[in-house]
C-alpha positions in Angstrom: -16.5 -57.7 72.5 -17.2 -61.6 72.4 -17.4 -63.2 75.4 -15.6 -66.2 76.6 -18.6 -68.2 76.7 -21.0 -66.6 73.9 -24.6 -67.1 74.3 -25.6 -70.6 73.6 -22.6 -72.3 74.5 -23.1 -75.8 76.4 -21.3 -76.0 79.5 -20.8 -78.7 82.0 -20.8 -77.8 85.9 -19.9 -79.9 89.1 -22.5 -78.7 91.8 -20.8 -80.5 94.5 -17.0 -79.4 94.3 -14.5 -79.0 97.3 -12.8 -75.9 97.2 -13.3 -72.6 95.3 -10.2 -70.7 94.1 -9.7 -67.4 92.4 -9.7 -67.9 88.6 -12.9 -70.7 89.2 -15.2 -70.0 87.0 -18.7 -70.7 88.8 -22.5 -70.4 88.1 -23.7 -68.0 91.0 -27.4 -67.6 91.7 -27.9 -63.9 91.6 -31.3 -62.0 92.5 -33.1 -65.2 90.7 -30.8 -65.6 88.0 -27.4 -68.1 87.1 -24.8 -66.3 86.1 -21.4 -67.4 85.0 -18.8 -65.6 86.3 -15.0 -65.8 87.2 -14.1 -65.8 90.9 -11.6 -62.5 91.4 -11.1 -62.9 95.5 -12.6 -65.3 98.3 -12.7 -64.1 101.8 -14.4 -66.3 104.6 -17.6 -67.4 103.5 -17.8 -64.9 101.0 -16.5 -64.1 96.7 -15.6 -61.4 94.9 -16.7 -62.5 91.1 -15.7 -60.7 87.9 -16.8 -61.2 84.4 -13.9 -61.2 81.8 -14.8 -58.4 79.7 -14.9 -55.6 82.6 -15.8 -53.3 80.8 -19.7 -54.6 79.8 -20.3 -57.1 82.6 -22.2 -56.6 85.7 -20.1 -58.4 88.8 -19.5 -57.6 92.2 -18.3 -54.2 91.2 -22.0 -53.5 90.8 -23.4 -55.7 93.6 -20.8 -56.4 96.0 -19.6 -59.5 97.7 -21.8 -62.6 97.3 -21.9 -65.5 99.7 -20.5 -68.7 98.6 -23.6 -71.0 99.2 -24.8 -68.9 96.3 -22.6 -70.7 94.2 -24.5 -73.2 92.1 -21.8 -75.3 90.6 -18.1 -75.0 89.2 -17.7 -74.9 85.3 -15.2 -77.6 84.3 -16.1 -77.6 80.8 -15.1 -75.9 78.0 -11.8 -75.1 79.9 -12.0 -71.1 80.0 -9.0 -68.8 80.4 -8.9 -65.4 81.6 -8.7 -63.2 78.5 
């Protein structure tokens, strides 16, 4: 399945943003590597991230809850829609 954001795509990020929502999609510093991935569910300092395809992404599912200071920035462009 093609992703929403293929490989190669240039996207632009805010890293200082106010608030995070669920449906964000955010750059996440994971294990010592950005990913891009769509915020499912915040609670306290914490976020539940999901990739869109579900079926072939590794997310929280895999690695749990991550803590929001591991957000790197908030993708504001291409405008992305939950597929």
């Amino acid at each position: 399945m093609i992703p929403v954001l293929p490989p190669g795509t240039l996207v632009f990020g805010i890293r200082y943003y106010r608030k995070l929502k669920p449906g964000h999609v955010v750059v996440v510093n994971h294990e010592g590597k950005e990913k891009i991935k769509r915020i499912e569910k915040i609670k306290d300092s914490q976020i539940f991230i999901l990739g869109d395809h579900p079926e072939t992404s590794t997310d929280s599912r895999q690695f749990g809850w991550l803590e929001k200071n591991q957000v790197t920035a908030r993708i504001f462009w291409p405008r992305t829609k939950k597929v």
